[in-house]
N, C-alpha and C positions, 0 to 999 in steps of 0.2 A: 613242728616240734616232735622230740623221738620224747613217748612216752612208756616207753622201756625196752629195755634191752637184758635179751635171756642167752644163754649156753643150758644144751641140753641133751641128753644121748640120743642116739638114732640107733635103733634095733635093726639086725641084718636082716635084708626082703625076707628071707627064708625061715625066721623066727613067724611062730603063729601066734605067741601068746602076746595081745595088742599092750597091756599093761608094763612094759619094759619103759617106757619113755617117762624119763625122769630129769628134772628140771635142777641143773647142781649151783645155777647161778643166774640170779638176776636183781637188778636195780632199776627200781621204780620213779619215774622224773615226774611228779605230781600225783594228788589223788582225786579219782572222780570223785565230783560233787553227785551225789543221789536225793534230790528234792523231793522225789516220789515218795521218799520213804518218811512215813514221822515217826519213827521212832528212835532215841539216842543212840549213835552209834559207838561201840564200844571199841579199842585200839585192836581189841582182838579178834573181833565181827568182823572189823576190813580189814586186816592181816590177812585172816582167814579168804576174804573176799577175794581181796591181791593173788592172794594164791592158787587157788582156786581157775580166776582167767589166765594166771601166766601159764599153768597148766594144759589149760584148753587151747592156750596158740602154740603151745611144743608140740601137742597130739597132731595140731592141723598140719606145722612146718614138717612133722616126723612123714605121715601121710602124704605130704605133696612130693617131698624128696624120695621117697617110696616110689610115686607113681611115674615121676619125672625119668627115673632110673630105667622102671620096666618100660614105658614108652620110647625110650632112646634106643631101645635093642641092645645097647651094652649091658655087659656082664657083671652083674652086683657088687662093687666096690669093696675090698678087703676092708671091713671094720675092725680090724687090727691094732692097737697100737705101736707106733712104728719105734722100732729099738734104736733107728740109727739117726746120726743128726742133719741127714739131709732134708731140702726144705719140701714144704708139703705145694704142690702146685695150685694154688688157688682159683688160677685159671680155668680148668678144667672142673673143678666141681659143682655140683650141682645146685644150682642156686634160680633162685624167681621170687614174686611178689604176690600177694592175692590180698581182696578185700574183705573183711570184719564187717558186717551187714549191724544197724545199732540193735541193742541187745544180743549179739551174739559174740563174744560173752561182753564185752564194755560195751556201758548205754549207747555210747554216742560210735558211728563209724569209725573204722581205725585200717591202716592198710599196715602190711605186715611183708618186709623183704626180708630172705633168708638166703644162710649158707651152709650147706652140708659139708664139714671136711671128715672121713672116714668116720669114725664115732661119733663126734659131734657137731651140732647142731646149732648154729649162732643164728639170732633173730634179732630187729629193732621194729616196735609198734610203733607205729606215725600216724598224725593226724593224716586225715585223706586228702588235703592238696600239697603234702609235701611234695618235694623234689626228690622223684624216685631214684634217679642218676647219683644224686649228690647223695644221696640214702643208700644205695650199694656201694658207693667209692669208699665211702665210709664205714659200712660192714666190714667190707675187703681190708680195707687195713686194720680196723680192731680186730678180725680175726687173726692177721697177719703178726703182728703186734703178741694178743695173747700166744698164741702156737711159740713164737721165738722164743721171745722173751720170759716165759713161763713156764715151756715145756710141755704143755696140756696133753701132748699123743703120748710121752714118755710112758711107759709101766710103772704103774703105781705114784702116780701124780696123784694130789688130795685137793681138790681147787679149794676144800672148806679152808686150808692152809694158806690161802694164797690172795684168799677176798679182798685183804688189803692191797698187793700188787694191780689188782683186776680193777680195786675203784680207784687206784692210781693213775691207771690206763685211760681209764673213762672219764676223771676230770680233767684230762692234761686234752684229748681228742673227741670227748662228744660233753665239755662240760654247761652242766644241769640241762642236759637232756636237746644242746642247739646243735646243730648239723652246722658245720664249719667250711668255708671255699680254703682249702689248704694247698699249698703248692709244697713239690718234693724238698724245698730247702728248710720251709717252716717244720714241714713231717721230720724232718732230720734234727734240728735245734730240738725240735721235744722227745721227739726217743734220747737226745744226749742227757736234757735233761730227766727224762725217766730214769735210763740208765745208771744216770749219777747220784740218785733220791735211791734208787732200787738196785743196788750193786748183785747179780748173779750169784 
């Protein structure tokens, strides 16, 4: 089970100041149960909680596409937003998975695959014997999916504007949080009907 899914900026290698990574969107598929704790937990203590970890897995996905980049010997990725409407290669970018050890930051283990495409930063938390394969097919097109359909590299894109198209997204291809076996004909009937719910 995907127990969340983030978009988040990636700061250029060359930026020093670590505090640029900033989390513009995420939906949470459950909440940890915390037994440890007796004391009442209040809506805004685990709001705050929520936040807090989605936080700490952007710094890590921000850090790991960071190092992935300098270890490849290629040339730091124009964090640009791109003016024109050709498509972003998703192939090419820079993407991997790493393990959530428990309490670091959710109690229980969690593995964590990511996608860098020039500015941002897409993530999905998974319990740790998901299906890592069926966990990136799936990244790849939600980010596929957002970037077209939404425009997200454009200048001056607002995703606060757009949360509704974005949980659209996500109940039609990762709904409440299950990883789906999708063949390209089914992928297609539901972008028609996204489309057709979400007119451009």
């Amino acid at each position: 089970m995907v127990h969340a899914f983030l978009i988040h900026t990636l700061k250029a290698a060359q930026a020093e100041d670590t505090g640029l990574c900033r989390v513009l969107y995420s939906c949470v598929f459950g909440a940890e149960n915390s037994s440890d704790d007796p004391r009442p937990h209040g809506v805004e203590r685990d709001r705050l909680l929520r936040k807090e970890q989605i936080l700490a897995v952007a710094r890590q996905v921000e850090s790991m596409c960071w190092l992935q980049q300098q270890a490849s010997g290629r040339p730091p990725t124009d964090l640009q937003p791109q003016s024109s409407d050709e498509p972003v290669p998703l192939h090419e970018a820079p993407h991997g998975a790493f393990r959530l050890a428990a309490g670091d930051p959710f109690q229980e283990p969690r593995t964590v695959v990511w996608l860098g495409v020039l500015s941002l930063g897409f993530a999905l938390v998974l319990d740790v014997h998901e299906n890592l394969l069926l966990a990136e097919g799936a990244l790849r097109l939600l980010a596929r999916l957002l970037l077209n359909h939404l425009r997200l590299l454009a200048p001056g894109t607002n995703l606060l504007l757009r949360a509704d198209r974005i949980e659209g997204i996500l109940t039609r291809f990762l709904p409440h949080g299950q990883l789906l076996f999708l063949n390209d004909q089914f992928v297609q009937s539901l972008e028609k009907e996204f489309s057709a719910a979400w007119p451009r």
